[in-house]
C-alpha positions as CSV (number, residue, x, y, z in Angstrom):
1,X,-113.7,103.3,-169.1
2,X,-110.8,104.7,-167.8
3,X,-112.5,108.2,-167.4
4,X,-115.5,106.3,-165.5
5,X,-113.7,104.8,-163.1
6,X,-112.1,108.3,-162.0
7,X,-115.5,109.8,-162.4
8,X,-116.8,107.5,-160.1
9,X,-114.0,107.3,-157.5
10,X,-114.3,111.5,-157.1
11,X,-117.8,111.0,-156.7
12,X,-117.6,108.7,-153.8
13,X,-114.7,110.7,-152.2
14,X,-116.9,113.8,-152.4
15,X,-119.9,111.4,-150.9
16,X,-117.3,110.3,-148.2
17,X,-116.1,113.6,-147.7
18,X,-119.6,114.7,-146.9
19,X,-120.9,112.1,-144.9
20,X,-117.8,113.0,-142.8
21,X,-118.5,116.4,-142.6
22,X,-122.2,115.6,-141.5
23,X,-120.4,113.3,-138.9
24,X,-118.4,115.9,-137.4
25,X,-121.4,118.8,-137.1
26,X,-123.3,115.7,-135.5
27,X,-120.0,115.1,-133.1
28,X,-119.7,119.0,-132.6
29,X,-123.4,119.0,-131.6
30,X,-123.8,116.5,-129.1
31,X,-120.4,116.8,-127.8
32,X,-118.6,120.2,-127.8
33,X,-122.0,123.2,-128.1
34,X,-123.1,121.5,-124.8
35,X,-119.6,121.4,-123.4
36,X,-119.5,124.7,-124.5
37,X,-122.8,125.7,-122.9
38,X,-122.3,124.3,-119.6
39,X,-119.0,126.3,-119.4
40,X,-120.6,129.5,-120.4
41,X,-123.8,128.9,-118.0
42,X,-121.1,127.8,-115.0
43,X,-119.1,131.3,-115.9
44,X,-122.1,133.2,-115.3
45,X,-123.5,131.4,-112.3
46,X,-119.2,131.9,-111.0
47,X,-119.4,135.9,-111.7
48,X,-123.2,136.3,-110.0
49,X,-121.6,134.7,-106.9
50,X,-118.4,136.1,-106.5
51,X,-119.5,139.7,-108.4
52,X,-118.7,142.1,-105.3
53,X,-121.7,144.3,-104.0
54,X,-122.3,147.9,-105.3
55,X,-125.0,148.7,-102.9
56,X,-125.7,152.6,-103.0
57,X,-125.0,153.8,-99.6
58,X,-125.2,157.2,-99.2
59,X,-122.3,159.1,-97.8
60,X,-124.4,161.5,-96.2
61,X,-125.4,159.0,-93.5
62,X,-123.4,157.5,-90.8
63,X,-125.2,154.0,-91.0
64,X,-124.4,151.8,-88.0
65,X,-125.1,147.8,-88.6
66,X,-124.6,144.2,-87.6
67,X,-126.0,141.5,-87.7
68,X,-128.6,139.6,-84.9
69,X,-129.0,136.2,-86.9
70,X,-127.0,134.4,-89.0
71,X,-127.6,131.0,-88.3
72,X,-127.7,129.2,-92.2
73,X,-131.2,129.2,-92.0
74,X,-133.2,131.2,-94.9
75,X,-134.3,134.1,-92.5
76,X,-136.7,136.6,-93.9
77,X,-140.0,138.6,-93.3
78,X,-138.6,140.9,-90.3
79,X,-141.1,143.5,-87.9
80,X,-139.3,145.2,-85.1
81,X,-141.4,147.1,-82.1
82,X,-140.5,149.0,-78.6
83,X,-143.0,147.7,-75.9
84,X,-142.6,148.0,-72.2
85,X,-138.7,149.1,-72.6
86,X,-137.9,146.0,-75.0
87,X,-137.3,145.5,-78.6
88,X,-139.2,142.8,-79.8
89,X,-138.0,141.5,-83.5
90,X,-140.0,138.8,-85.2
91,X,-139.0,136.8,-88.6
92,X,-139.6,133.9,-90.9
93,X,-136.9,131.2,-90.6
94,X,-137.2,128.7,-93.7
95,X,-134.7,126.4,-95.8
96,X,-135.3,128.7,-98.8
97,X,-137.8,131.4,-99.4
98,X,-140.2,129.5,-101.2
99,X,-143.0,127.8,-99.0
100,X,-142.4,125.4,-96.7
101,X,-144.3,123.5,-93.9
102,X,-140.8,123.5,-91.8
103,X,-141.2,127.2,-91.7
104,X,-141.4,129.2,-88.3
105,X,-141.4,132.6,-87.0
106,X,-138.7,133.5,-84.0
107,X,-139.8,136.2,-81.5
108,X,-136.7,137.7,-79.8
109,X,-136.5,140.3,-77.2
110,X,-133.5,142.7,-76.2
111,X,-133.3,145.8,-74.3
112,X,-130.6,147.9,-76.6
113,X,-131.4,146.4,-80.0
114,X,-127.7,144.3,-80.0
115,X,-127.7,141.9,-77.6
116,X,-130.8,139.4,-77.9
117,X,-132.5,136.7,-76.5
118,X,-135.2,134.2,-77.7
119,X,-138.5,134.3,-76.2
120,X,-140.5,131.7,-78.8
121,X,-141.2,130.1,-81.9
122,X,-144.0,130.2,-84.1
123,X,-145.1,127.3,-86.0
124,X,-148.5,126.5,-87.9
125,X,-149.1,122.8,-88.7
126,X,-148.7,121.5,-92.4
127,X,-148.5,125.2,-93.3
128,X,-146.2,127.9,-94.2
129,X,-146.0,130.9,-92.2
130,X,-144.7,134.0,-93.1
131,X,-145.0,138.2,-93.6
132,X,-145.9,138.6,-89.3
133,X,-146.6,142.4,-88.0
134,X,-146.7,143.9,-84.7
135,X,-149.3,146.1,-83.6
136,X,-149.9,147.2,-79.8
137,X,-153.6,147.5,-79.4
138,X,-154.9,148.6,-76.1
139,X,-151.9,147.7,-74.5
140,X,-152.0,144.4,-75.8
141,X,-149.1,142.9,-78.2
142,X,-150.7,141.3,-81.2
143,X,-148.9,139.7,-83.9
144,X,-150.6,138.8,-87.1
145,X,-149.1,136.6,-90.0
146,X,-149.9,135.1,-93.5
147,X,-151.1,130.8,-94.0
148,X,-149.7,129.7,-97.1
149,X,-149.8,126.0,-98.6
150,X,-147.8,124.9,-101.4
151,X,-144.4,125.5,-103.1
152,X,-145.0,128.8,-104.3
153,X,-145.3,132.3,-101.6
154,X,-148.7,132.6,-101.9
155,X,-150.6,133.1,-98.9
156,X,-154.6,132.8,-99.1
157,X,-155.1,134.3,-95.5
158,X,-154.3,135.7,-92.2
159,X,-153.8,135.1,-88.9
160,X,-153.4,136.7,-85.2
161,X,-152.1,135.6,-81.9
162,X,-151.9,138.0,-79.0
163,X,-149.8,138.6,-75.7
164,X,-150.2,140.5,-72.5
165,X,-146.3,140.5,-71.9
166,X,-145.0,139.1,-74.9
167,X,-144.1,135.9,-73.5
168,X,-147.4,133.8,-73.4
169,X,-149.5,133.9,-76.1
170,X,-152.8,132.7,-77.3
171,X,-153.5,130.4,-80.4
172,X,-153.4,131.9,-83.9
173,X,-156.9,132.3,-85.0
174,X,-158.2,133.0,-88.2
175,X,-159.2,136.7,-88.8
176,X,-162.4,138.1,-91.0
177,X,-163.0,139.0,-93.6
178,X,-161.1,136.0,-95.6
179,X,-159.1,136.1,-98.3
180,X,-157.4,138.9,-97.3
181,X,-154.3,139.3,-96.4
182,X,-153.2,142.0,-93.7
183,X,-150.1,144.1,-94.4
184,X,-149.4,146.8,-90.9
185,X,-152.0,148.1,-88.8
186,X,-151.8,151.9,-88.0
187,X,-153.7,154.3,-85.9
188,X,-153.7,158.3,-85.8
189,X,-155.8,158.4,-82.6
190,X,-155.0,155.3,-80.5
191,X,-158.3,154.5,-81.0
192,X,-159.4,153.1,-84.8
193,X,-157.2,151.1,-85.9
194,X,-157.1,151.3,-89.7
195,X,-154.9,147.8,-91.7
196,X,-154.2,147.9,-95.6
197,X,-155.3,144.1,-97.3
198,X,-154.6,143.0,-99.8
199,X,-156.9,140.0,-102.3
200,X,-155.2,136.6,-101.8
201,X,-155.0,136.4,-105.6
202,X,-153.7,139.8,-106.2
203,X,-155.4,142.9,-108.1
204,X,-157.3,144.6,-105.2
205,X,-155.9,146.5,-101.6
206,X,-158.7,147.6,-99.2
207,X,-158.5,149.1,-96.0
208,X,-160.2,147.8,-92.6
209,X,-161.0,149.4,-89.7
210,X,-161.6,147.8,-85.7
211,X,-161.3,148.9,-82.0
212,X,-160.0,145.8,-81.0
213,X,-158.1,144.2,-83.2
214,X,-160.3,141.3,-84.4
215,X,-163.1,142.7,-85.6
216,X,-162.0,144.7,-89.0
217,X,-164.7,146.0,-91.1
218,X,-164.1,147.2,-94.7
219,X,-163.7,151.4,-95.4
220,X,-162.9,151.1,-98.9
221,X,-161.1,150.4,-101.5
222,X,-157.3,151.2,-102.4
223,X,-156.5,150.7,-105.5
224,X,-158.0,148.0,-107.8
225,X,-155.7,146.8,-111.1
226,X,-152.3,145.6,-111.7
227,X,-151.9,142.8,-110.2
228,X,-151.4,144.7,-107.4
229,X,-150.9,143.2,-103.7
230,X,-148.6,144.4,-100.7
231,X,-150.2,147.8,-99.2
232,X,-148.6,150.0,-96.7
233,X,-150.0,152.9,-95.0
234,X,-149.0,155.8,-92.9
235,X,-150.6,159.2,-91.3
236,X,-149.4,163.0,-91.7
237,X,-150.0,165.2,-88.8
238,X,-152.9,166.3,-90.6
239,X,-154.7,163.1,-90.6
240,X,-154.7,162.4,-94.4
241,X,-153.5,158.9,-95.1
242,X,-150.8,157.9,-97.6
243,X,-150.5,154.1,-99.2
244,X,-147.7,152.5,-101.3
245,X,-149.0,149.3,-103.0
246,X,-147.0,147.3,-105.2
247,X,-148.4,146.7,-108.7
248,X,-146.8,143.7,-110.2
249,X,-148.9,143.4,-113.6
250,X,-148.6,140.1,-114.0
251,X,-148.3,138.5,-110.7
252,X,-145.3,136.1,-109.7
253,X,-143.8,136.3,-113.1
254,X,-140.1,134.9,-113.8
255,X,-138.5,138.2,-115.7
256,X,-141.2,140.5,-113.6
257,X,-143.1,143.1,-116.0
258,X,-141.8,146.4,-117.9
259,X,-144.6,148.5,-115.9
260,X,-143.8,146.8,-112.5
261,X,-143.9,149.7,-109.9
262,X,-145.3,151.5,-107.2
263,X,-148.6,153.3,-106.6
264,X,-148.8,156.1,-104.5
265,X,-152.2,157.3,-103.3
266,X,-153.7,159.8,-100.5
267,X,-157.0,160.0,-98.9
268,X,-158.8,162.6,-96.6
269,X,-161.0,161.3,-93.8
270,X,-162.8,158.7,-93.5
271,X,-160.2,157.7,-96.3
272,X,-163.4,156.0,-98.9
273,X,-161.7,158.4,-101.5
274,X,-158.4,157.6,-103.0
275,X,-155.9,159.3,-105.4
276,X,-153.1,158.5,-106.5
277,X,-150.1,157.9,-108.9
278,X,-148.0,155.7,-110.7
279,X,-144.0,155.6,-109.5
280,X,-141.4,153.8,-111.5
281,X,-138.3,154.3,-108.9
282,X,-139.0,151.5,-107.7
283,X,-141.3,148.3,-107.3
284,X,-141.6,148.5,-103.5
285,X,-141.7,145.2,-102.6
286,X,-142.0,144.6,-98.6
287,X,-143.3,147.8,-97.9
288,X,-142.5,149.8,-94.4
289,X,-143.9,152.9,-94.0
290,X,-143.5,155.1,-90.9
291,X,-144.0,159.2,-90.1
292,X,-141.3,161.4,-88.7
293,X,-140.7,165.4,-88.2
294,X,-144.3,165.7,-90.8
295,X,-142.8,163.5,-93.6
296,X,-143.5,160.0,-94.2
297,X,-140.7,157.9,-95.5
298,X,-140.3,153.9,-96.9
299,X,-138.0,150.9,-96.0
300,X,-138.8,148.5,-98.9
301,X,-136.9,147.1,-101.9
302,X,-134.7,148.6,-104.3
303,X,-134.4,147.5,-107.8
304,X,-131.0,149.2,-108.8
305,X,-131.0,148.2,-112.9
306,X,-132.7,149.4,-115.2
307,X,-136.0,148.4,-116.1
308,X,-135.1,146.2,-119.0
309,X,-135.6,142.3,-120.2
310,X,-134.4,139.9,-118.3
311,X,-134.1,142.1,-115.5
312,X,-137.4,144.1,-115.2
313,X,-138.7,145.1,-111.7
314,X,-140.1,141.8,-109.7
315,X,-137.1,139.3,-112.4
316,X,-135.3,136.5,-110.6
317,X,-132.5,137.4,-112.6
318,X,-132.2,141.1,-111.2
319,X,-130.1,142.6,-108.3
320,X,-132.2,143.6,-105.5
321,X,-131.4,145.8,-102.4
322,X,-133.2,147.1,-99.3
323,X,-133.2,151.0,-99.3
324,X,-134.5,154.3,-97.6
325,X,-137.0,156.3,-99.4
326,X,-139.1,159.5,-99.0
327,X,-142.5,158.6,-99.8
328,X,-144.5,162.1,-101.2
329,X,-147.6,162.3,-103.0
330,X,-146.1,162.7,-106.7
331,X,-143.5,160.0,-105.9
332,X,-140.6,158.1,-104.3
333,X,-137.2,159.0,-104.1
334,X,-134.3,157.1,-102.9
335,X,-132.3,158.2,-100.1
336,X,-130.2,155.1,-100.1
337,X,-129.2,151.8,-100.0
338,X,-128.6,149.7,-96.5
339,X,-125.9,146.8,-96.8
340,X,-127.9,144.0,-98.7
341,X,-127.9,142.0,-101.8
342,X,-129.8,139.3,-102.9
343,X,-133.1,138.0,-101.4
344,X,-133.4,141.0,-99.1
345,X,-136.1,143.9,-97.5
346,X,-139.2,143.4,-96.0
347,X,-138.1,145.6,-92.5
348,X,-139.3,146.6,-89.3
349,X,-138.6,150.4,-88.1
350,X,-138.6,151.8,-84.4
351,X,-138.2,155.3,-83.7
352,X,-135.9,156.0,-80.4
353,X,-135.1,159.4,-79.3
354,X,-132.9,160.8,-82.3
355,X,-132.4,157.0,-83.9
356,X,-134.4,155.6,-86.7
357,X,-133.5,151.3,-85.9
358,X,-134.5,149.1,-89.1
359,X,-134.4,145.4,-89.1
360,X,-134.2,143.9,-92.3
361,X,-132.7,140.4,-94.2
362,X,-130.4,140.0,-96.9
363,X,-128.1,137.6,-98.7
364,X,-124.3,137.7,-98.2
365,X,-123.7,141.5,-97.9
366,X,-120.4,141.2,-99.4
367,X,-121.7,140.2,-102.7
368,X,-124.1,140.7,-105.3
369,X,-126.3,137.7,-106.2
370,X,-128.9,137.8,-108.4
371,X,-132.4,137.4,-106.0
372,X,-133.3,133.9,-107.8
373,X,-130.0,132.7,-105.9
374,X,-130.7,134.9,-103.1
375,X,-133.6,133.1,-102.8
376,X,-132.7,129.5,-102.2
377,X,-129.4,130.5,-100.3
378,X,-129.3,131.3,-96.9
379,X,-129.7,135.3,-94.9
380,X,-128.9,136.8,-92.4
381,X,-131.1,139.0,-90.1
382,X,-129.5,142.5,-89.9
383,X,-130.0,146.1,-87.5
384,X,-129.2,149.8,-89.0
385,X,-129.0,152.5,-87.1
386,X,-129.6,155.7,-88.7
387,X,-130.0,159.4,-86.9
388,X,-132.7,160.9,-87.4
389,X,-131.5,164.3,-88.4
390,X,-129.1,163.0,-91.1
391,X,-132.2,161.0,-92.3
392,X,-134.2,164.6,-92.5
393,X,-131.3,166.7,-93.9
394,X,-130.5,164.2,-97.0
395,X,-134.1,164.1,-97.7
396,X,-134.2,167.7,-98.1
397,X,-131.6,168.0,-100.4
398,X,-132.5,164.9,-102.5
399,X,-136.1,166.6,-103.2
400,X,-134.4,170.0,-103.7
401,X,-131.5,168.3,-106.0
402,X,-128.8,169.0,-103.7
């Protein structure tokens, strides 16, 4: 009986023993892994805001900036132009970059590209407005800009207003064909006017043609596939066109895609015929294409990681810059990095004398956030001045591997 008795007092110390084993997992559980997991999640939201900024900038270039507004505002979506001896600048200003119907575009004017003044706000009811360009059309300033509804950046068509001095301006009014959304308009003669668009739900870029800025008519297509949407173009002195389009894959996704990148294609006259190539510099988001001394060159984004999960071209979770490219047929390559970090690019370029000026927006310049934080915090507006000749003599080397 004895023997029972301690038989069956070990048994229920090994049942208590258990059940208070099971108790403490359960305690460790609920109470110390989440403990645990909110310290580790705050560490790495701590070291993506206070990780200083390794932006790229080449050495090679004496890069002159500052910044034109910094107001707390989300500021984004930048053109620049020189018209009748003024810079004009034009940008979205929003409590975050995602849509919003309190979002406006500021028009500011300035005579030396540093000291500004505001001429006007922009502002289309219950909508979100964003991605405006410049073009000067028969002497006329027009400005056309991207509707969008709806939390997420997705604009379903485009706009113009224009100016005879760039002070009073006329409605915006919706411009044909719909659906498609209008990147920069270019012309090689001063006559055509040729505009890359791009298919409201991604996956096809056409170009348009019109002499007055209104009336577009469609040439051809780009480039069809990929999720692909923002289109640039540019002219060589020959007349044969050159486009960047950004191929996103799968459009708008969280961790972006592992074949995010950048088409590059060329077309003779009347430009119905495309060719092209796949680039994986970059994805070259915010595309800003312009000609000098017979080369064509890029402002756009940089994606400085490598193209790996979770940080694939187009991720949340990646570093992103704004940078200076060479834009040739077979490819991109990087000249460098401006100051930026964050939620950054999409920049307007004006060509003075022996100065390339490129306005741009960016996070906190000092450090290095991821752009998913970039994009809910708030940029600044910033100028770079770049000569021209540095610009040329890098870009010689970098293609020669100097």
């Amino acid at each position: 009986m004895k023997a029972t008795n301690q038989q069956e007092q070990g048994t229920s110390s090994a049942t208590q023993g258990r059940y208070i084993r099971r108790r403490l997992r359960l305690w460790l559980a609920v109470s110390i892994l989440p403990a645990l997991a909110a310290v580790c999640i705050g560490a790495v939201f701590g070291w993506w805001l206070l990780r200083p900024n390794t932006a790229r900038i080449n050495p090679r270039l004496a890069i002159e900036h500052w910044p034109v507004v910094s107001d707390g505002m989300h500021n984004s979506n930048t053109d620049l132009l020189y018209w009748r001896g003024h810079y004009y600048l034009v940008h979205a200003s929003s409590p975050w970059h995602l849509g919003s119907t309190k979002c406006q575009l500021l028009l500011w004017r300035s005579r030396d590209a540093r000291d500004w003044e505001s001429v006007r706000s922009f502002h289309i009811p219950r909508s979100d407005i964003r991605d405006p360009k410049f073009a000067v059309i028969h002497d006329r300033l027009f400005l056309y800009v991207l509707e969008n509804t709806g939390l997420m950046a997705t604009p379903f068509g485009t706009k113009a207003a224009v100016s005879d001095d760039g002070e009073q301006w006329t409605d915006f009014v919706a411009i044909h064909p719909e659906g498609w959304l209008f990147w920069r308009p270019k012309t090689y003669d001063g006559h055509t006017w040729y505009v890359p668009a791009y298919w409201r739900d991604h996956g096809k870029s056409i170009l348009l043609r019109s002499a007055d800025g209104w009336t577009w008519e469609e040439v051809g297509v780009i480039y069809e596939g990929d999720g692909n949407d923002e289109t640039a173009i540019e002219f060589f002195p020959d007349g044969r066109m050159i486009a960047t389009a950004r191929l996103e894959i799968n459009a708008d996704s969280v961790f972006g895609h592992r074949e995010a990148c950048t088409w590059i294609g060329t077309a003779d006259p009347p430009y119905t015929r495309w060719n092209g190539v796949k680039c994986f510099v970059t994805r070259l988001d915010g595309p800003c294409l312009f000609a000098h001394g017979g080369a064509v060159y890029a402002v756009g984004r940089h994606n400085p990681q490598p193209a790996r999960f979770p940080v694939y071209y187009g991720s949340i979770f990646g570093k992103k810059r704004t940078a200076l490219y060479k834009v040739l047929p077979e490819g991109l390559v990087h000249l460098t990095d401006l100051p930026s970090s964050g939620d950054t690019s999409y920049a307007g370029v004006v060509l003075r004398g022996n100065d390339l000026y490129v306005s741009y927006y960016t996070s906190d310049i000092h450090r290095d956030y991821p752009w998913g934080i970039g994009m809910l915090a708030a940029t600044e507006i910033r100028m770079a001045k770049i000569d021209l000749q540095e610009v040329e003599e890098l870009a010689r080397a970098r293609v020669s591997g100097n």
